[in-house]
FITORNU-248953 format. One record per residue: x, y, z of N, C-alpha, C in turn. Coordinates in steps of 0.02 Angstrom, whole numbers, plus 50000, padded with zeros to 5 digits. Example, Ala and Ser with C-alpha at 12.3 -4.5 7.8 and 13.67 -1.06 7.14 Angstrom:
2
506604971650390506154977550390506604983550390 506424988850354506844994750357506455000250394 
***
This chain:
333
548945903955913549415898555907549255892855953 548765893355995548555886556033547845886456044 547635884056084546875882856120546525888556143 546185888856125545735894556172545335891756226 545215894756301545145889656360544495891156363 544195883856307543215884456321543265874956367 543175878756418543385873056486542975866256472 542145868156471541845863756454541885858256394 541935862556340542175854556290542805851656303 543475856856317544095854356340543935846056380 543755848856428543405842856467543025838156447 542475840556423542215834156393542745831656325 543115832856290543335831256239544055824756278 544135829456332544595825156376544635818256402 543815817356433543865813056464543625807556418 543205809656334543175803156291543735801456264 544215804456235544765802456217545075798456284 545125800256345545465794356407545035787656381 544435787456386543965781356383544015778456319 543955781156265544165778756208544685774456163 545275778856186545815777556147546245772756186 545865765656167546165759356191546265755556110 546745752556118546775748756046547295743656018 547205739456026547885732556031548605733655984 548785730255967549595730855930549255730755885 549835737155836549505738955780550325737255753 550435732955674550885735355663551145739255591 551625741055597551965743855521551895740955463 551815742355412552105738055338552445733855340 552785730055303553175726255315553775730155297 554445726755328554925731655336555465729755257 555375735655241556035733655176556735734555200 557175735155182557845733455174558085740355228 557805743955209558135747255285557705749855332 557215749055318556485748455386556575745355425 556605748455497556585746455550556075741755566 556045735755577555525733055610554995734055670 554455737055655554245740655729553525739155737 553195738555800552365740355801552245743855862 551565745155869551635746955943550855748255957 550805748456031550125745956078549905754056116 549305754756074548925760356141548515758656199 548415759856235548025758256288547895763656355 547365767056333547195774456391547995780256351 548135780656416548855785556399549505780156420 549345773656400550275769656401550205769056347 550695769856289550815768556224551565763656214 551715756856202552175752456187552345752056126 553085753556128553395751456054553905746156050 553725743156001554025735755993554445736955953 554935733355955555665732055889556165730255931 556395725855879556895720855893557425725655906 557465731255877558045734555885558075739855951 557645737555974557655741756061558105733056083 558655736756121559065733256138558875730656235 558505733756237558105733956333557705738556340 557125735056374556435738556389556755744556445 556205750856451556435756456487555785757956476 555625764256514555155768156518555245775356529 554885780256461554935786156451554375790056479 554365797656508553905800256516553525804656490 553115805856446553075813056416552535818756446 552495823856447552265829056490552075834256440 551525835656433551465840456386550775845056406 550825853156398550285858356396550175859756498 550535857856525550465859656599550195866356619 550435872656577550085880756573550225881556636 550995878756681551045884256753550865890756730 550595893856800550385903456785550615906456858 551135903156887551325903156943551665913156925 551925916756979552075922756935552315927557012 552605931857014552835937057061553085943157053 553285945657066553565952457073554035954957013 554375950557003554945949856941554655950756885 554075949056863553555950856796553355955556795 553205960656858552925965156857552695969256773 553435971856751553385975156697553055972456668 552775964256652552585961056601551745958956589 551815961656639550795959156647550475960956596 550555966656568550215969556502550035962656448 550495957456458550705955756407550345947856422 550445945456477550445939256511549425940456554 549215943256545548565943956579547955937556565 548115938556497547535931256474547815925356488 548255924256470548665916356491548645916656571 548715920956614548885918156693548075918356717 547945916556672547055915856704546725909956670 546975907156620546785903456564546645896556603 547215893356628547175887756671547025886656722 546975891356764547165891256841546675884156881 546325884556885545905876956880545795871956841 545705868256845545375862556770545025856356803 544755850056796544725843656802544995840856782 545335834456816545525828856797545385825056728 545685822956683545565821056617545345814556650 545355809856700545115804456720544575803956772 544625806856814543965805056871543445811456860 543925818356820543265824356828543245829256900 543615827056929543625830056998544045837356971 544115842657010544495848357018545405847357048 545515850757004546265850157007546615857056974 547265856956961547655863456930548235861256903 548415863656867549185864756838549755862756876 549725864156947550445861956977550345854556999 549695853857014549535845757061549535842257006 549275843756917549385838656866550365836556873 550595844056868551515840356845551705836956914 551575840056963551715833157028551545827257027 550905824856997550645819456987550785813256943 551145818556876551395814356821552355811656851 552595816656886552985816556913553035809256934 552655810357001552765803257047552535797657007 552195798256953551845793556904552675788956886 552965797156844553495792556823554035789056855 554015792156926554525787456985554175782056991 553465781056983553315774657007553205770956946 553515771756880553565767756854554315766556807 554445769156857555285768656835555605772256802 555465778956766555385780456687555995781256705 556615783156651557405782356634557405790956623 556735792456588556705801256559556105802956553 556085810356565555425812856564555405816856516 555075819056470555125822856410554595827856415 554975834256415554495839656433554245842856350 553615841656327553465844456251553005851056245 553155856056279552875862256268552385865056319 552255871356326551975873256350551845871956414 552295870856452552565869056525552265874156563 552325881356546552215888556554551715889856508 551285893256554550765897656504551045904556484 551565906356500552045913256470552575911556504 553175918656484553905912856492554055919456575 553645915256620553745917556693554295915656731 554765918656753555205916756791555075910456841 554735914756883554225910556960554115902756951 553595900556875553465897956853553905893356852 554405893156803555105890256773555425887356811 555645891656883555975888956937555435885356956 554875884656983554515881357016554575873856987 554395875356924554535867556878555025863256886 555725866856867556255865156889556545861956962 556215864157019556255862057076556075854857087 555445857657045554895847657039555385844057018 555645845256961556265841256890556755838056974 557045842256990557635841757020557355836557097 557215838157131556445834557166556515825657147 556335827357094556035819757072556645814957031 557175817257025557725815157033557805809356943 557315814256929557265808656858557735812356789 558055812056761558345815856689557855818456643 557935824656623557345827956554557545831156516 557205829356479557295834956380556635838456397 556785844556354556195850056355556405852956292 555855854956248555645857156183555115863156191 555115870956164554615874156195553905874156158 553495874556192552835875756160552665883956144 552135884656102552055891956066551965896756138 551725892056174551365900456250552165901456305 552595896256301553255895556340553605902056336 553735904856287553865910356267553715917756247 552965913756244552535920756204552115924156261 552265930956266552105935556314551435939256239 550955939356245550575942956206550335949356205 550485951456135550385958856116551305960656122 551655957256136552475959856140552705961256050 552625966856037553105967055964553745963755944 553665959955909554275957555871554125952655832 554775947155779554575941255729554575937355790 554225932955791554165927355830554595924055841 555175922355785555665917455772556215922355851 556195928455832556505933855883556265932955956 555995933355967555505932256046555535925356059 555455921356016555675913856047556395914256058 557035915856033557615915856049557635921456137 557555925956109557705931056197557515927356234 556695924056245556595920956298556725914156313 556835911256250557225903056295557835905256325 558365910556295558815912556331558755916856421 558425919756423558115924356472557805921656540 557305915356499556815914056546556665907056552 556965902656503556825898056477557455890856488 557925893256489558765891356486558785885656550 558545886456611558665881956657558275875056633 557805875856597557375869756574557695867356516 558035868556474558555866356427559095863356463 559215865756508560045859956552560655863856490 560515866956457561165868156421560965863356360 560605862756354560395860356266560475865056222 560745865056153560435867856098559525868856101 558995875756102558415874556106557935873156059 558125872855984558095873255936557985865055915 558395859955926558295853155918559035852255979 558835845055993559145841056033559205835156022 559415828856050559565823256064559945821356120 559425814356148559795811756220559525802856189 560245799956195560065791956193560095790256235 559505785856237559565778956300559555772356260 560075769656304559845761356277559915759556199 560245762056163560255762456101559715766056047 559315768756074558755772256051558785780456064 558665784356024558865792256017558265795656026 558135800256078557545803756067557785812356059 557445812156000557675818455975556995824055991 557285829156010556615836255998556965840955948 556245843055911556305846555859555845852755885 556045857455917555425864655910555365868555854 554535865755845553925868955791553765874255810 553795876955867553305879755912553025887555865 553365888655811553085896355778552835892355719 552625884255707552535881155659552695880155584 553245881655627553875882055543554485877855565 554875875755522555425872455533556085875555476 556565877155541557165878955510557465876555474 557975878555435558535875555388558815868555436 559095872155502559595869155537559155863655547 558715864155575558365858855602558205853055549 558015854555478557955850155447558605845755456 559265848855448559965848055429559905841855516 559775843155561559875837855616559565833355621 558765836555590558485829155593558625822455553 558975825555488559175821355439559745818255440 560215820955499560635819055518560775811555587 560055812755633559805807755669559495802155611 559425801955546559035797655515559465794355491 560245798155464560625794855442560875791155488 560905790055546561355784055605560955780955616 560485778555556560195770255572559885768755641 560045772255693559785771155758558925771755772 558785766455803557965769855843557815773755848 557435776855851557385786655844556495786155861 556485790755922555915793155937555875802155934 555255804755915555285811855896554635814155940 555125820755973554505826256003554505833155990 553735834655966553935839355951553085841255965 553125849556016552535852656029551765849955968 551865854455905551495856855881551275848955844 550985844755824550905838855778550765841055730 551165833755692551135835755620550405832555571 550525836755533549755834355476549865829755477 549075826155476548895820555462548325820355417 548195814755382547515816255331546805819255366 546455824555384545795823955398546055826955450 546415830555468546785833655540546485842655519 546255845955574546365853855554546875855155587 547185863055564547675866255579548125866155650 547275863855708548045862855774548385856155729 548405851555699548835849455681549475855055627 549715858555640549765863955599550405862855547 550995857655586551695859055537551435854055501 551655857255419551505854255371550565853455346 550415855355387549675855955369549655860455297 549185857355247549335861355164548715868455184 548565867955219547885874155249548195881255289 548835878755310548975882055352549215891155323 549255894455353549275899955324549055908155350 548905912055327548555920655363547855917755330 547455915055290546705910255266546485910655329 546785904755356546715899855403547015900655467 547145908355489547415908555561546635914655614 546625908955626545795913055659546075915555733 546685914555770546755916255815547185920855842 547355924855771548195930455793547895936355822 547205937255826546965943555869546925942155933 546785937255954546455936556044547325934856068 547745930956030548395930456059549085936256030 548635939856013549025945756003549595945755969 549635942955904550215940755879550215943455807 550675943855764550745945455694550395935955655 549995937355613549525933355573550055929855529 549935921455540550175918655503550445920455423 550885919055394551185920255346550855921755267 550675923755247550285923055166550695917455115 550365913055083550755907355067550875901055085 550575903055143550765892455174551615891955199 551425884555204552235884255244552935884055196 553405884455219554165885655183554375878955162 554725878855103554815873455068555025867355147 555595871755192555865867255241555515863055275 554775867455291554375862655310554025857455285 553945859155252553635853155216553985849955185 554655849055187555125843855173555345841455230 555335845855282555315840955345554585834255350 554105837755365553615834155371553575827455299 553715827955251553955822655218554415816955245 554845818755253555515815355263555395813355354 554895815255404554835812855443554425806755427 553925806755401553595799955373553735794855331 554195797055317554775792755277555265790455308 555515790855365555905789055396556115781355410 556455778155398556515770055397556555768355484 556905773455537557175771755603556795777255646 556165777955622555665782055663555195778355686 555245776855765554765772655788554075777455806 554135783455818553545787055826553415793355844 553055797155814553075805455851552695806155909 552735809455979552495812156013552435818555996 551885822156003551745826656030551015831556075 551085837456085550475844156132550075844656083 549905851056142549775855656110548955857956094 548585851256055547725854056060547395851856117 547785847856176547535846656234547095840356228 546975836756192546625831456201547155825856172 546935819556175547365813356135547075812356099 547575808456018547375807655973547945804055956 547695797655891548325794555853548295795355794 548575795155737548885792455681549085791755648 549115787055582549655784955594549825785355491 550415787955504550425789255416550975785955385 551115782855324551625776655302551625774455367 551555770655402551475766355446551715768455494 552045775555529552415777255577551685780355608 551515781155675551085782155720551415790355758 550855795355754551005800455800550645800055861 550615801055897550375801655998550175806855995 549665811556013549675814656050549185816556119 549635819356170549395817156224548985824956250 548375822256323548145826356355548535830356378 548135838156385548455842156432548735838756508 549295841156530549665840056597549235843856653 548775850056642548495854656673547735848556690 547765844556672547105840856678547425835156712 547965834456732548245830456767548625823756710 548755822956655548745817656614549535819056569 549655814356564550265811856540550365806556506 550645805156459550825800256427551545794656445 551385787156464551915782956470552085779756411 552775779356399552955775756347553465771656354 553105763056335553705758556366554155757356306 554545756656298555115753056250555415745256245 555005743356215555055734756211555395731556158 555775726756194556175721856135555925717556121 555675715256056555365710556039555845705355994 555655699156002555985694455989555945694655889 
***
């Protein structure tokens, strides 16, 4: 369900996408009758979105694939399970200079990033945790609380997943956002959320078993109906033309074909059939969206854009490489 840690291309794949992915205002179609008017600017990892209907500029933070493996006494029982992941990250380089670094000095870094640039919110999109470690969780949380900034958190596939643990996935993601997971929610619904700022809604939707629920369709469609600005995060990204499977929700490939990795992460093999009608009526109806200024999301650890009916997806470097994504919110005349 995620990356497998071959360090060397990680890295090199890392640091061309930093150097690369520069690219001026791009904008939308033209807007029909209930299209939001929108464009927006990449440049390294700041991404700007324009529309008249951002009522005041702000600045968002997003944080994604950090893989703490922080861990103590309290897991004990669990090591069986957690052995490959608390080894997976423990070092890395910098997605920018290449130097040596780790997992906790990337989320400190993005941290003070976003105090020093004001951000209003920090948006935590998965995989915060390389398994759902107590030690870990609190440690994060301390940073959160620390840095004195407000956050949404959405889980990623490893947040939860202890490997080789029997059960449906959909099951094991519920025990452990409850269990292990809950202080990083603040008391959210974990399933989807919403927090507005400024007249603009940023909603999370968790993919993270790369399926999408009933309910979830039912909220997101419900943020679409209030006309409002609407920004979306969500771990796993969605298909795009020419995308493989880590793009996975809604991917038409996706499937037990096409799951090359349920042995090494110890998991029950993607589904026979492809995805559930829900999903892929989600993933429709997100690109259709008239008041969707843009998807963020994790997850394959490198950055990448694009951009489908004219709405643009993000996605950003691993946090474990020190990298984060800024996102300003601009009113344009």
């Amino acid at each position: 369900m995620g990356m497998q840690p071959d360090r060397r291309d990680f890295i090199s794949r890392s640091l061309l996408a930093a150097t690369a992915l520069s690219a001026p205002a791009a904008a939308a179609p033209a807007a029909g009758p209930d299209k939001i008017p929108s464009s927006f600017a990449l440049d390294g990892n700041r991404v700007r979105l324009f529309s008249p209907r951002i009522a005041k500029g702000f600045t968002v933070t997003m944080i994604a694939d950090t893989h703490l493996f922080r861990d103590d006494e309290r897991d004990e029982a669990f090591r069986q399970f957690s052995g490959r992941m608390a080894g997976a990250y423990n070092s890395t380089r910098h997605f920018l200079t290449g130097q040596p670094t780790n997992p906790e000095q990337g989320f400190v870094e993005a941290l003070q990033a976003a105090k020093t640039s004001k951000s209003e919110l920090v948006a935590l999109v998965g995989d915060i945790v390389s398994f759902p470690s107590q030690a870990a969780v609190e440690w994060a949380v301390a940073r959160l609380r620390e840095a004195s900034i407000p956050w949404i958190y959405t889980a990623g596939n490893h947040d939860w997943h202890y490997e080789g643990m029997p059960g449906p996935l959909d099951s094991l993601r519920a025990t452990w956002s409850r269990q292990r997971l809950a202080p990083l929610y603040q008391q959210a619904p974990p399933l989807m959320s919403v927090r507005e700022l400024h007249g603009v809604r940023f909603v999370t939707i968790d993919d993270s078993t790369y399926e999408i629920l009933p309910e979830q369709l039912e909220f997101f469609r419900e943020q679409v109906a209030s006309g409002v600005p609407l920004v979306l995060f969500v771990h796993i990204p969605l298909f795009a033309p020419g995308r493989d499977t880590g793009y996975g929700c809604g991917h038409p490939r996706w499937g037990a074909a096409s799951d090359t990795g349920f042995e090494v992460e110890r998991r029950p093999k993607w589904r026979e059939g492809g995805h559930t009608r829900t999903t892929l009526d989600f993933h429709r109806e997100v690109f259709a969206a008239p008041n969707l200024l843009g998807v963020f999301a994790g997850h394959i650890h490198r950055a990448s854009l694009d951009v489908v009916n004219g709405i643009p997806q993000f996605v950003g470097n691993a946090n474990a490489t020190g990298a984060f994504v800024e996102i300003e919110l601009v009113p344009q005349a």
